[in-house]
C-alpha positions in Angstrom: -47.4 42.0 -6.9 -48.8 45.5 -6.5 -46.5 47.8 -8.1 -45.1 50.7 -5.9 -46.5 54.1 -4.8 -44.1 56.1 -7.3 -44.2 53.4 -9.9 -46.9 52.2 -12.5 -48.6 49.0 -13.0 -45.4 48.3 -15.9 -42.9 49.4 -13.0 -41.8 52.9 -14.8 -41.1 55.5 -12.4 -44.6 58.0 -12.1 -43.0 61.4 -12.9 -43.1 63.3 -9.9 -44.4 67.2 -10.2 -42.4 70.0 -8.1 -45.0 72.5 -6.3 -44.0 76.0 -4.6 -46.2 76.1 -2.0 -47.8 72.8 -1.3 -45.9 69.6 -0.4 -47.3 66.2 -1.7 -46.7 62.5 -1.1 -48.3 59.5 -1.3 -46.7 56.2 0.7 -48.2 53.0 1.8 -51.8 54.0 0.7 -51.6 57.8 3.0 -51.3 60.4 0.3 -50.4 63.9 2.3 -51.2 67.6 1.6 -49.6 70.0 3.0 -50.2 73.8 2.9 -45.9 75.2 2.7 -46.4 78.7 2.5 -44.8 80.4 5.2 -45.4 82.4 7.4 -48.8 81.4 7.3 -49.9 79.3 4.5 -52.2 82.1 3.1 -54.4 80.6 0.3 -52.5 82.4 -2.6 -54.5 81.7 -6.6 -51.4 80.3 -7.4 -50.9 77.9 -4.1 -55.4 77.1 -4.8 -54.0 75.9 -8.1 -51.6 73.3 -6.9 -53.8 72.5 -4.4 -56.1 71.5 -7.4 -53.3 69.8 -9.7 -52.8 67.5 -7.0 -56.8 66.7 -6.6 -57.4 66.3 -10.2 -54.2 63.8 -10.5 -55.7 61.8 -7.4 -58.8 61.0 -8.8 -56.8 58.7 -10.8 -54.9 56.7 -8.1 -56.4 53.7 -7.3 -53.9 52.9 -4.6 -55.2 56.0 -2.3 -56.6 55.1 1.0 -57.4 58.3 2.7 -56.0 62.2 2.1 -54.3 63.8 5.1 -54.4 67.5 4.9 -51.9 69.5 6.9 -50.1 72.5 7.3 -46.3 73.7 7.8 -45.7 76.0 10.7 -47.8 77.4 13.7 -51.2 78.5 11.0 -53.6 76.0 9.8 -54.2 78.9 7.2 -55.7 82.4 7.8 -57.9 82.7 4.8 -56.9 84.1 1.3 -54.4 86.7 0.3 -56.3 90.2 0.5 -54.6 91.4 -2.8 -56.5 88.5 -4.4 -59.4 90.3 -3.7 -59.6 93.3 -6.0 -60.2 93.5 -9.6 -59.9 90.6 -12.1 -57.9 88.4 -9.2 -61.3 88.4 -7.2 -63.0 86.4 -10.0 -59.8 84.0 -10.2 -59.6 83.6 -6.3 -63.6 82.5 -6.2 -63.3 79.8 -9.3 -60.0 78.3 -7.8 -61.2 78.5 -4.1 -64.6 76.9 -5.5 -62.6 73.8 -8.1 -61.2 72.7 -4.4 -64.3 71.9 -3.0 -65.8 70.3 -6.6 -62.5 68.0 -6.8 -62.9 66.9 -3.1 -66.0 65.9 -3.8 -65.1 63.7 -7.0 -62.0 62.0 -5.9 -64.1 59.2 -3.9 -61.2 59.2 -1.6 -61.7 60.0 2.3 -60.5 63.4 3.4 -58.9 64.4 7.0 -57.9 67.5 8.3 -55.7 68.3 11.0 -55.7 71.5 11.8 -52.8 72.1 14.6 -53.1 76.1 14.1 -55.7 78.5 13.5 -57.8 77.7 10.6 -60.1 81.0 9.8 -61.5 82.5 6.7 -61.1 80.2 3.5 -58.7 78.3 5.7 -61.7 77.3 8.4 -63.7 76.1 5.1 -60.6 74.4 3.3 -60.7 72.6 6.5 -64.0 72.0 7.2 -65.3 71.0 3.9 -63.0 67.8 4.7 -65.0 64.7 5.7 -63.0 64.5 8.9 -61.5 67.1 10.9 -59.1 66.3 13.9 -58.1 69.7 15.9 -55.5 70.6 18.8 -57.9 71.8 21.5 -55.4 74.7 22.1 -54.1 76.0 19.2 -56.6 75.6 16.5 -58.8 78.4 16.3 -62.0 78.3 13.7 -64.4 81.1 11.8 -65.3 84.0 9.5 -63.6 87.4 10.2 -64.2 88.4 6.9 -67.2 90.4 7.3 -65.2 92.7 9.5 -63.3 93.6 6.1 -66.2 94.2 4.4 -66.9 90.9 2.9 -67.9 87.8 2.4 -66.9 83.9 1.6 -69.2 82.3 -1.0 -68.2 79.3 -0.4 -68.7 79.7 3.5 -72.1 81.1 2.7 -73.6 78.6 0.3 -71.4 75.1 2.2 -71.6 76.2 6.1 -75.6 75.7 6.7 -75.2 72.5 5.3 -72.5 71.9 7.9 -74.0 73.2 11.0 -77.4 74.7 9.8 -78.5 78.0 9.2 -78.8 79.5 12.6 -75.3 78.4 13.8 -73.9 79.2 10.0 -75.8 82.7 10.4 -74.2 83.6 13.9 -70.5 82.4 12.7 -70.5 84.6 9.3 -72.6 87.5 10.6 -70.4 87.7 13.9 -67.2 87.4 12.6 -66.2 85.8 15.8 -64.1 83.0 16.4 -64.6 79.5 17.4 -62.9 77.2 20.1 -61.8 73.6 18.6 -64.2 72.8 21.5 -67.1 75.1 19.9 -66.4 74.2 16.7 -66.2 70.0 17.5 -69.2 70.9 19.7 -71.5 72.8 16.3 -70.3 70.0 14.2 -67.9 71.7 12.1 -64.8 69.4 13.0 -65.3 65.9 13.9 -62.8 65.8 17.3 -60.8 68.9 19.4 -57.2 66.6 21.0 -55.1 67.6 23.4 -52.5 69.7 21.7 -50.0 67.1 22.6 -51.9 64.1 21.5 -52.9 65.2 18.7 -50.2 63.5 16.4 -50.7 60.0 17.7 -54.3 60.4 17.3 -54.0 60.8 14.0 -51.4 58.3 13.4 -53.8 56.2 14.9 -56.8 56.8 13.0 -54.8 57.0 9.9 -53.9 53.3 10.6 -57.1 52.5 10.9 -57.6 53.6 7.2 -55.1 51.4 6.4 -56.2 48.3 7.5 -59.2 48.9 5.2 -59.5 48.2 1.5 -58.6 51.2 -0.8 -61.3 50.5 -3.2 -64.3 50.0 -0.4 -63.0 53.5 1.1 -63.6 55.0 -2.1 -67.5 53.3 -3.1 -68.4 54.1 0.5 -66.8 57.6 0.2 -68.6 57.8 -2.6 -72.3 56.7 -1.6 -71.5 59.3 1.6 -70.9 62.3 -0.5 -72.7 61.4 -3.0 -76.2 61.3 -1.5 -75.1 64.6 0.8 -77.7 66.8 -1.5 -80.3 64.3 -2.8 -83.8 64.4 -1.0 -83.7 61.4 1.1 -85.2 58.9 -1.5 -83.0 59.5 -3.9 -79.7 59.2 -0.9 -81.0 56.0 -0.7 -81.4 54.7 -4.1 -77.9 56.5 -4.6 -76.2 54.0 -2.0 -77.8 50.9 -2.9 -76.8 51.7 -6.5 -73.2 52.2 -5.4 -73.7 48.9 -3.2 -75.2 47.0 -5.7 -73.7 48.1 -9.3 -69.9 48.7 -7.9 -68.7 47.4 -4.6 -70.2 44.1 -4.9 -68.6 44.0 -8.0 -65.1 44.6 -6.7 -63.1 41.2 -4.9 -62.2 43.2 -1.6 -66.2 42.9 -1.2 -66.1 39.2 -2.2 -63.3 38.5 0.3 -64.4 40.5 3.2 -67.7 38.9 3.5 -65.4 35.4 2.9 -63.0 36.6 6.0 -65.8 37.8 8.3 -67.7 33.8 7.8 -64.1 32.3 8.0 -63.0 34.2 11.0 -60.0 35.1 9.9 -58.0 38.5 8.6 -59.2 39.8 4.8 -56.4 39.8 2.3 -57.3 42.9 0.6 -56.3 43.5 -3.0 -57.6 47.0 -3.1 -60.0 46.3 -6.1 
């Protein structure tokens, strides 16, 4: 028997850490993040950090299927908190801003974003930077006002061409101008824009989809995706066939899913 989500492999109860301005959960292979800062779920150093805590204690959990990231209230997130900008705090809002974006990409666990309120700033790229972004056509609203204040987001300005390319990254950050769900799902900075009132059943729907899928197949495949995002070509590919070779195929989800698709019937998924 598989032990619980809040219980280890023995059956003792996982301690469970209290945050101030995040939310966290993890139930039936969904593990949820969610920005709780009202009014607006400004990126705070000290709400970044939790943020962080949380990624660097998933990377751990085998059990994770896909991350759902979400906010509280009518804001995605507008970007970071401008007292964070000035003096020593600047250099502390970059690292922690920057620590997000390494531990997303070493958790090997999918990432979605549902943005249901604008998303601009830090908070467009905290979105973004996710490997799938589900939007409500209406209300989410996308891009870089920073340069308006004199500015600029590092992160925005070394991650967005690789996103969208340089012409469209140069237009958004030199601008400063906003972006429709529609303009932004249309650039290829958020995988879908949904009807405002749809939006929640299409991402209960997708997430379900995650979780008729093995936990540890997710993660290699994650892993061969993000992994071979930078490589010359080449090298993506010997990354993914090492991945393939080297670790799923040594996993028994990989074993039994090739058995069920011969067999015609449904895999029984251990999630390793």
């Amino acid at each position: 028997m598989e032990p619980e989500d809040d219980v280890d492999a023995y059956g003792t109860a996982r301690p469970t850490p209290t945050y101030q301005q995040i939310q966290y959960a993890v139930s039936q292979g969904v593990a949820r993040l969610t920005l709780n800062r009202p009014p607006a779920n400004v990126l705070s150093i000290e709400m970044m950090g939790e943020i962080n805590a949380v990624l660097e204690a998933m990377e751990y959990q085998k059990d994770i299927k896909v991350v759902v990231l979400s906010a509280t209230g009518k804001y995605f997130s507008p970007g970071f908190e401008l007292s964070d900008h000035l003096g020593d705090r600047g250099y502390m809002m970059l690292e922690a801003f920057r620590r997000i974006f390494e531990n997303m990409a070493r958790i090997d666990k999918p990432l979605l974003a549902v943005v249901a309120g604008p998303a601009l700033g830090a908070g467009s790229m905290l979105a973004a930077g996710c490997d799938l972004v589900y939007a409500a056509a209406t209300a989410a609203k996308f891009g870089h006002p920073e340069i308006k204040g004199g500015v600029f987001n590092p992160v925005a300005a070394a991650l967005l061409p690789r996103l969208v390319g340089r012409k469209k990254a140069a237009e958004i950050l030199f601008s400063g101008v906003g972006l429709t769900a529609a303009d932004a799902e249309r650039i290829g900075l958020i995988t879908r824009a949904v009807p405002d009132d749809k939006l929640d059943a299409e991402v209960a729907a997708l997430i379900q989809r995650f979780q008729e899928h093995s936990a540890v197949v997710l993660q290699l495949t994650r892993r061969a995706l993000a992994g071979g995002a930078d490589l010359l070509l080449p090298d993506a590919f010997r990354h993914a066939e090492d991945v393939y070779l080297n670790q799923l195929m040594g996993t028994e989800d990989a074993e039994e899913g090739l058995k069920a698709v011969m067999g015609k019937r449904k895999p029984a998924w251990k999630d390793r």
